[in-house]
N, CA, C and O atoms as a GROMACS GRO file, in nm:
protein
  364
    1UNK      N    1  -9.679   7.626  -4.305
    1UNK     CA    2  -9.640   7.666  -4.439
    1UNK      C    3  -9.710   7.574  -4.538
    1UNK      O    4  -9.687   7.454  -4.531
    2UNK      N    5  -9.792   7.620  -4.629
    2UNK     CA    6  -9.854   7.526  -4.753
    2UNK      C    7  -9.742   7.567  -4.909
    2UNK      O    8  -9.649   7.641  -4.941
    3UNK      N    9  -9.806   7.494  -4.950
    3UNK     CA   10  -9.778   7.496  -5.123
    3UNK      C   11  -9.878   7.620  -5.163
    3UNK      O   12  -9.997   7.639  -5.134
    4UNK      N   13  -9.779   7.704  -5.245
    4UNK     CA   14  -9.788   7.784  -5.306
    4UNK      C   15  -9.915   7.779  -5.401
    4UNK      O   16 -10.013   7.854  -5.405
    5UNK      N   17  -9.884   7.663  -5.480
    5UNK     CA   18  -9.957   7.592  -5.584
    5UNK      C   19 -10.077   7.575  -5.559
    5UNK      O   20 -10.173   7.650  -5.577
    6UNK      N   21 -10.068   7.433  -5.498
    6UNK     CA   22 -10.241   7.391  -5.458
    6UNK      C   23 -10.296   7.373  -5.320
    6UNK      O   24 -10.388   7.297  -5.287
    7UNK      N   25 -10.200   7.487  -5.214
    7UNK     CA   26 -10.252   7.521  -5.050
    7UNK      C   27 -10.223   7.377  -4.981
    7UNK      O   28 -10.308   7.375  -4.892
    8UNK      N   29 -10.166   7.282  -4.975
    8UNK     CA   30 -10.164   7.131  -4.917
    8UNK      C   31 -10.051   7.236  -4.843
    8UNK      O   32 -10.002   7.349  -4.846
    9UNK      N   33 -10.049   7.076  -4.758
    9UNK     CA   34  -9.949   7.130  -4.575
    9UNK      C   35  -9.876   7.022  -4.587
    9UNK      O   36  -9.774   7.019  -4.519
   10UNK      N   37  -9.911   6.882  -4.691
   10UNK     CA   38  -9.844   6.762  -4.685
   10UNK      C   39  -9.745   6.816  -4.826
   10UNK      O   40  -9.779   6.844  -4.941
   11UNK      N   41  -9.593   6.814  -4.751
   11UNK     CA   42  -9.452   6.811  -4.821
   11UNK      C   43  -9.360   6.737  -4.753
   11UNK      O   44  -9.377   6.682  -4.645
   12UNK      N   45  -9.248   6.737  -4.833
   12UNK     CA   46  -9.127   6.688  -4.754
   12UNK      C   47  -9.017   6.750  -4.802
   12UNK      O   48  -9.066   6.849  -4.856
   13UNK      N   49  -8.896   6.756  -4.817
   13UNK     CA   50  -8.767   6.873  -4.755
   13UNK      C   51  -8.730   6.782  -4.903
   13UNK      O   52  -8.765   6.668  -4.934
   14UNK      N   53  -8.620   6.910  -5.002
   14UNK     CA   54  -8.610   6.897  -5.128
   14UNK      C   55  -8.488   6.918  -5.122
   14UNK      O   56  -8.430   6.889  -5.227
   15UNK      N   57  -8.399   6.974  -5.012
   15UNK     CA   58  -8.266   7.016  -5.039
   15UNK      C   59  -8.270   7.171  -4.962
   15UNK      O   60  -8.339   7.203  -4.865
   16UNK      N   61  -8.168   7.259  -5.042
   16UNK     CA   62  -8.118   7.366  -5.009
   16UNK      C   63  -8.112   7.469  -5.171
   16UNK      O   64  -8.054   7.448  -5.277
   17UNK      N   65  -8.167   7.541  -5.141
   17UNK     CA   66  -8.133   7.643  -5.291
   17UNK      C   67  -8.099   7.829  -5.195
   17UNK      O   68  -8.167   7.898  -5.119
   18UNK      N   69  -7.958   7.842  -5.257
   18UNK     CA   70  -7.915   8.000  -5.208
   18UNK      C   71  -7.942   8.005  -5.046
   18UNK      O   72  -7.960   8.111  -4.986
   19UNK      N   73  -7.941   7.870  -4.983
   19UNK     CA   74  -7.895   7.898  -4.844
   19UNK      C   75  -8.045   7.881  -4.732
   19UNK      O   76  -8.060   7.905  -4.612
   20UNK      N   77  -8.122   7.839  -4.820
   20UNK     CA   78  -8.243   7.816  -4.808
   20UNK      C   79  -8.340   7.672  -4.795
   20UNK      O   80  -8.317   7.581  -4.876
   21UNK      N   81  -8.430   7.656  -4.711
   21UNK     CA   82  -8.431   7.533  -4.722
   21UNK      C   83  -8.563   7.539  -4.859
   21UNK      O   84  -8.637   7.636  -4.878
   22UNK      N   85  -8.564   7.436  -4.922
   22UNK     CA   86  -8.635   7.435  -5.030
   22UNK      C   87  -8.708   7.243  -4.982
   22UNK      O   88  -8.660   7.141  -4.932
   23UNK      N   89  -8.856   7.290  -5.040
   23UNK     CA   90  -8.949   7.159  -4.982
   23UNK      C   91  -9.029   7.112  -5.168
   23UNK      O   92  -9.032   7.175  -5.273
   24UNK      N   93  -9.086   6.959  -5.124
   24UNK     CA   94  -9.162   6.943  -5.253
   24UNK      C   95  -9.324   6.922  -5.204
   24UNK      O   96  -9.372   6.888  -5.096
   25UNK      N   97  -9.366   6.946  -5.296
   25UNK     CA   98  -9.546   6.925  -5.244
   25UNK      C   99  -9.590   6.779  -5.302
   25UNK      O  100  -9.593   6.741  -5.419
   26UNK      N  101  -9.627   6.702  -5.168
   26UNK     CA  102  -9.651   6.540  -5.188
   26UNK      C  103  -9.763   6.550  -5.264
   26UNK      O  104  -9.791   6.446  -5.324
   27UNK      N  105  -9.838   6.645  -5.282
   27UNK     CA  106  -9.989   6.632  -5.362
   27UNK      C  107  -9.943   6.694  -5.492
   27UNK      O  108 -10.010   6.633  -5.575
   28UNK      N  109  -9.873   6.772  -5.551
   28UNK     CA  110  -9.867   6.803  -5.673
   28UNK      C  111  -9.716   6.771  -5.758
   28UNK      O  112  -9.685   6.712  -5.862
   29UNK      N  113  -9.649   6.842  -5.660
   29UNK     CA  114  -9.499   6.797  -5.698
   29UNK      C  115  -9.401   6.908  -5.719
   29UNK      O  116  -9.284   6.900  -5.756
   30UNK      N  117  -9.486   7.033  -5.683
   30UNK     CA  118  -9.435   7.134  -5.677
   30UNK      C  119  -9.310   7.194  -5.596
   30UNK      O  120  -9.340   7.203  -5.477
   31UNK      N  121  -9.214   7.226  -5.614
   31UNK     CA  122  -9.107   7.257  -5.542
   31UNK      C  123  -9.090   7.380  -5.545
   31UNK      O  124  -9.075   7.447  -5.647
   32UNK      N  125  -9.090   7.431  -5.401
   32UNK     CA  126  -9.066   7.573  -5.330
   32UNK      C  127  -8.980   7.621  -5.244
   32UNK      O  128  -8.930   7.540  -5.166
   33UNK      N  129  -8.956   7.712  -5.237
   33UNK     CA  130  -8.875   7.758  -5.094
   33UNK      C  131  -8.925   7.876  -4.988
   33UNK      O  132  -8.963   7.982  -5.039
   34UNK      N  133  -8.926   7.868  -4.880
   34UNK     CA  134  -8.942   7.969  -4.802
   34UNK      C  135  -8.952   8.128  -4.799
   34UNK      O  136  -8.861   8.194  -4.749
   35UNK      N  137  -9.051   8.178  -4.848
   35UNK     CA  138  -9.060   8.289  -4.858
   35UNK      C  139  -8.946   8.387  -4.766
   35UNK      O  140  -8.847   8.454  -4.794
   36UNK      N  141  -9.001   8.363  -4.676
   36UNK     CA  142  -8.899   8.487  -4.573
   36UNK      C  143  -8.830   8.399  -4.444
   36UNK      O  144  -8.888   8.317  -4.372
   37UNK      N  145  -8.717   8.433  -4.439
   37UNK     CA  146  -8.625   8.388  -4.378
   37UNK      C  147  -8.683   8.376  -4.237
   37UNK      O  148  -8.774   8.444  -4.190
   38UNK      N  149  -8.604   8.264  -4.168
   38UNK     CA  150  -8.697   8.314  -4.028
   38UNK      C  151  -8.613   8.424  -3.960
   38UNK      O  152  -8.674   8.497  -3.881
   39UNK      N  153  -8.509   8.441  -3.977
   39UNK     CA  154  -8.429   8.546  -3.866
   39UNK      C  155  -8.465   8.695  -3.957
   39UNK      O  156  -8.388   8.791  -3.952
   40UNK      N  157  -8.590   8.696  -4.037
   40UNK     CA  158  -8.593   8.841  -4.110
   40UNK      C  159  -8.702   8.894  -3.961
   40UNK      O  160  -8.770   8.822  -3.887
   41UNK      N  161  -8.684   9.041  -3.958
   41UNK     CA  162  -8.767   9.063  -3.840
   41UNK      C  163  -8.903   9.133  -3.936
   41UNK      O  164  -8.908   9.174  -4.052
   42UNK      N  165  -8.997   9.124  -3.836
   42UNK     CA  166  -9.140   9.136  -3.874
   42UNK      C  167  -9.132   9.289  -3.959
   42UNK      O  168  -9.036   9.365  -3.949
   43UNK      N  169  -9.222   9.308  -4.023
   43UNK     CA  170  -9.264   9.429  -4.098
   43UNK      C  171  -9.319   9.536  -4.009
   43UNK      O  172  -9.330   9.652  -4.048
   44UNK      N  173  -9.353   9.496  -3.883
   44UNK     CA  174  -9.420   9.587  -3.761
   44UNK      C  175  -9.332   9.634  -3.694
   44UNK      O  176  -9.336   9.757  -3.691
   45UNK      N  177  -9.234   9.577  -3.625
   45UNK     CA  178  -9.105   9.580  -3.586
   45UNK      C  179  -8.998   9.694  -3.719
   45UNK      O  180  -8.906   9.769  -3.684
   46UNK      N  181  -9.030   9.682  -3.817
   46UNK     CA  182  -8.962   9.797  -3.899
   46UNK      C  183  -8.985   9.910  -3.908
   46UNK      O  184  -8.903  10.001  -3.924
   47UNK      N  185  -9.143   9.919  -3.897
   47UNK     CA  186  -9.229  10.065  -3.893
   47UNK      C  187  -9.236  10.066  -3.767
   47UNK      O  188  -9.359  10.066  -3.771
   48UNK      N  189  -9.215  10.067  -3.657
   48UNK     CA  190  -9.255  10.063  -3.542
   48UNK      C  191  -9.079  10.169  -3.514
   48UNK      O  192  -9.070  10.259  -3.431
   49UNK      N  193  -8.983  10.131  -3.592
   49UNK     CA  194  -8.813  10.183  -3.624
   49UNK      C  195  -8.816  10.311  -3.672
   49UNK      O  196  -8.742  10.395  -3.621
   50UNK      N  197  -8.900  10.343  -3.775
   50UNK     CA  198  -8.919  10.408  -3.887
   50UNK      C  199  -9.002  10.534  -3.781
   50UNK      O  200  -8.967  10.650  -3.758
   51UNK      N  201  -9.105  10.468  -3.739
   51UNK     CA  202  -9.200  10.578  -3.631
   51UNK      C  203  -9.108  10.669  -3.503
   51UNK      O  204  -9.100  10.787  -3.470
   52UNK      N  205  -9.046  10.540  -3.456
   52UNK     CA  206  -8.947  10.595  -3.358
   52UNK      C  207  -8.841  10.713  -3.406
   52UNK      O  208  -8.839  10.819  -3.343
   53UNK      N  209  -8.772  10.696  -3.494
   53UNK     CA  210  -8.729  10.767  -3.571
   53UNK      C  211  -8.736  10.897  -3.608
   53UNK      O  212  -8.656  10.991  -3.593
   54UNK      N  213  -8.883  10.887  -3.676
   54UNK     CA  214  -8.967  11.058  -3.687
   54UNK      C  215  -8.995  11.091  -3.588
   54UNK      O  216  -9.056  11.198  -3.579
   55UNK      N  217  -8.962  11.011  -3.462
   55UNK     CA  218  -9.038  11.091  -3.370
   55UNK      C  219  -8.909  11.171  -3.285
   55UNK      O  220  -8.947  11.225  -3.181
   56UNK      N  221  -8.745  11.185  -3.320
   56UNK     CA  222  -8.660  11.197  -3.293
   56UNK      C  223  -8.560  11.111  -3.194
   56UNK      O  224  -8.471  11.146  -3.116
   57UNK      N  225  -8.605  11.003  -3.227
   57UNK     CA  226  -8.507  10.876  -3.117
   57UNK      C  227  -8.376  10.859  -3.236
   57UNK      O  228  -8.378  10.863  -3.359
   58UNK      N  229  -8.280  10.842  -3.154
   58UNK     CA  230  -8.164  10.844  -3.284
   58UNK      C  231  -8.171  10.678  -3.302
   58UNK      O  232  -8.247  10.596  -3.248
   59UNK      N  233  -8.092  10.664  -3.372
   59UNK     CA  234  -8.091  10.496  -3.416
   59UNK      C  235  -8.014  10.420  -3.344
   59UNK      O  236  -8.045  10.301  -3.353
   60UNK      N  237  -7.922  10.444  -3.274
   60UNK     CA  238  -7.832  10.393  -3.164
   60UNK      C  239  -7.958  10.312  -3.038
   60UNK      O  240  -7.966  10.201  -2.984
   61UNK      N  241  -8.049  10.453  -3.033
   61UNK     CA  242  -8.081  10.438  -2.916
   61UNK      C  243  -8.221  10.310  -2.999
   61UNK      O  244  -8.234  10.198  -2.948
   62UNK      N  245  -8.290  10.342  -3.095
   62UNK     CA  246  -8.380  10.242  -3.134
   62UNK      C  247  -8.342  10.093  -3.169
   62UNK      O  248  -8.420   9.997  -3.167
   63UNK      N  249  -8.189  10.090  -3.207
   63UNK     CA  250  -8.153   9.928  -3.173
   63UNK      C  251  -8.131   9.862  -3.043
   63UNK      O  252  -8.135   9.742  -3.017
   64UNK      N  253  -8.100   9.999  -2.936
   64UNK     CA  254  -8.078   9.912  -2.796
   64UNK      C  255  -8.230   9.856  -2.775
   64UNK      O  256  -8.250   9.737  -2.751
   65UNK      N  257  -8.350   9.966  -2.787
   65UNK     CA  258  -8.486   9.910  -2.721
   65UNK      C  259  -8.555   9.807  -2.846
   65UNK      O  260  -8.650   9.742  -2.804
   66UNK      N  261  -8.533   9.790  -2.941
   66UNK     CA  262  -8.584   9.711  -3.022
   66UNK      C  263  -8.514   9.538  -3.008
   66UNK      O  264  -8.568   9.428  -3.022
   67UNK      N  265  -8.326   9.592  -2.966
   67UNK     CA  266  -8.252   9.434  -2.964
   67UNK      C  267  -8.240   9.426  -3.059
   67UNK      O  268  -8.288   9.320  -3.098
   68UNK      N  269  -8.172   9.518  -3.186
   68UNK     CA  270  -8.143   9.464  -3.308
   68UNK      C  271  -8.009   9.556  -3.312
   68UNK      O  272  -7.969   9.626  -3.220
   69UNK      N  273  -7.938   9.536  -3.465
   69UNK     CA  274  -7.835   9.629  -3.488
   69UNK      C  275  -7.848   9.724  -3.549
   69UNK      O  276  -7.934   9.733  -3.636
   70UNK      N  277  -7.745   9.842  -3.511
   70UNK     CA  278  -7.771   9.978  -3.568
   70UNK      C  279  -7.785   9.982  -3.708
   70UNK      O  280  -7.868  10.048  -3.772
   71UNK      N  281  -7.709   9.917  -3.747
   71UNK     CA  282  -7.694   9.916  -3.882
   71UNK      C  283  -7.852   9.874  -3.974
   71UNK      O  284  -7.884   9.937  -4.075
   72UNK      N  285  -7.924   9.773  -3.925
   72UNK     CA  286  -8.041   9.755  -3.964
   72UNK      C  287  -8.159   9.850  -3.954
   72UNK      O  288  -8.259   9.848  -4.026
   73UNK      N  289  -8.136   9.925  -3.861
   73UNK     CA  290  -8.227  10.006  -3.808
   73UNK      C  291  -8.248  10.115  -3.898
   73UNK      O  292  -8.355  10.170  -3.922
   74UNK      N  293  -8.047  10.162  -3.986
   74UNK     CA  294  -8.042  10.254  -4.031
   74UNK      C  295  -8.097  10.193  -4.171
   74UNK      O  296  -8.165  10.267  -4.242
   75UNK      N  297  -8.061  10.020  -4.226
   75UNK     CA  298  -8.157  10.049  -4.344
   75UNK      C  299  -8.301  10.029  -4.329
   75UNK      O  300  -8.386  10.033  -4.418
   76UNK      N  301  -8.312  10.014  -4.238
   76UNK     CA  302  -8.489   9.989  -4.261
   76UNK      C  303  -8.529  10.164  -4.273
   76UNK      O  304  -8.616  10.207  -4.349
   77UNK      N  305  -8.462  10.234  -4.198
   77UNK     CA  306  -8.542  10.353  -4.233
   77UNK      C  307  -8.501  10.408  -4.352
   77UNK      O  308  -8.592  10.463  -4.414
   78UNK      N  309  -8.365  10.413  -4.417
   78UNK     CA  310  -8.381  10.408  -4.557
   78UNK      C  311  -8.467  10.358  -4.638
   78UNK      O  312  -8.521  10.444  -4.708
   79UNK      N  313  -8.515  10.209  -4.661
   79UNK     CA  314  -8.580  10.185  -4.713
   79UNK      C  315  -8.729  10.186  -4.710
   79UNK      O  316  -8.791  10.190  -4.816
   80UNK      N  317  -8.801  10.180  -4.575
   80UNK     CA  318  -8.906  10.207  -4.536
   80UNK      C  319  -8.945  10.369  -4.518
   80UNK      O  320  -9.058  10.387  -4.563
   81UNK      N  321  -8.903  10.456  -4.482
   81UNK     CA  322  -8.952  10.638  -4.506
   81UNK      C  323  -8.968  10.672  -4.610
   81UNK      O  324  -8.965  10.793  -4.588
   82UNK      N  325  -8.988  10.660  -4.750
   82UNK     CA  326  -9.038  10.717  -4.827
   82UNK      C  327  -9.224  10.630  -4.818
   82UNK      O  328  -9.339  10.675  -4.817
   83UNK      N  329  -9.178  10.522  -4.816
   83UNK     CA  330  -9.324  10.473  -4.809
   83UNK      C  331  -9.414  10.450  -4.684
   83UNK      O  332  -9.531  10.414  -4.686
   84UNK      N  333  -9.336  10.480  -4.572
   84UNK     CA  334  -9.369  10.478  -4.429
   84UNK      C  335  -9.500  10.555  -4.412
   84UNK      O  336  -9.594  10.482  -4.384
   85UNK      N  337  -9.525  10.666  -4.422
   85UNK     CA  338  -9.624  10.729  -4.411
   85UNK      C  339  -9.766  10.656  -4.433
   85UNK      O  340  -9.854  10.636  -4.350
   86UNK      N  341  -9.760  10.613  -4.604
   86UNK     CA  342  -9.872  10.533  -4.601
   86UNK      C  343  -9.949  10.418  -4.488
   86UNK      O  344 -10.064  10.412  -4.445
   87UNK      N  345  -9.823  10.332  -4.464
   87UNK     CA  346  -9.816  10.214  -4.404
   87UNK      C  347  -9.836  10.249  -4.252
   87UNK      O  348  -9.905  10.169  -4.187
   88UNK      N  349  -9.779  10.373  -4.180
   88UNK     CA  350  -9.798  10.425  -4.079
   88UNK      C  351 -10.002  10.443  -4.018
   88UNK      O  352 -10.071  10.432  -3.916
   89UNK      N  353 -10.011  10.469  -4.138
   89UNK     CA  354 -10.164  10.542  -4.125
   89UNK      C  355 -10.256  10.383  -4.122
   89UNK      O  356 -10.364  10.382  -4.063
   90UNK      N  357 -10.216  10.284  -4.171
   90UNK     CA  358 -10.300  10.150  -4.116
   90UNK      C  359 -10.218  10.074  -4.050
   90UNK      O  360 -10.204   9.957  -4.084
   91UNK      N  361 -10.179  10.103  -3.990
   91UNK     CA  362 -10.104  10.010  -3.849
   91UNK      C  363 -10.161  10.088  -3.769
   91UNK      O  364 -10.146  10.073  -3.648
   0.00000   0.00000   0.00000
C-alpha cells in the first residue's frame, strides 16, 4: 500500500477513522486510510455472481460454490446487472 499523495511505501499507523485503520506518510505527512476493506471480496468474484446468475444458477446455490452469503450474492447482482454487461465483455 503507498501514499496516495506522493507513491512512498514508508508510513506508520495514525489511528482508526469509521472502523478503519488510517496511516501517515513519513515522507510528506499525508494521512490516509485504506481504500477497500480487506474482507470486501474481489470485483471478479462479483461478476463471476452476476454471470452465474444470467446463466440461471439461483443465488442459494451461487453462495454455496462461491463460500459467501446469500444475501451478498443477492446485492451484488442488484447492484452489478445493470452495468454487468459492459464489464462482462472485458473480463
Amino acid at each position: 500500500m503507498e501514499c496516495p499523495k506522493c507513491k512512498s511505501i514508508d508510513r506508520m499507523k495514525d489511528g482508526f477513522v469509521g472502523g478503519r485503520q488510517r496511516y501517515q506518510c513519513k515522507c510528506c505527512g499525508y494521512r490516509y486510510t485504506v481504500k477497500q476493506k480487506s474482507t470486501a471480496k474481489p470485483i471478479e468474484m462479483k461478476l463471476q455472481a452476476v454471470r452465474m446468475y444470467e446463466e440461471g444458477l439461483g443465488m442459494r446455490a451461487i453462495a454455496r460454490v462461491l463460500q459467501v452469503n446469500h444475501v451478498s450474492v443477492q446485492n451484488w447482482i442488484k447492484r452489478l446487472a445493470p452495468v454487468a454487461p459492459a464489464q462482462l465483455k472485458r473480463a
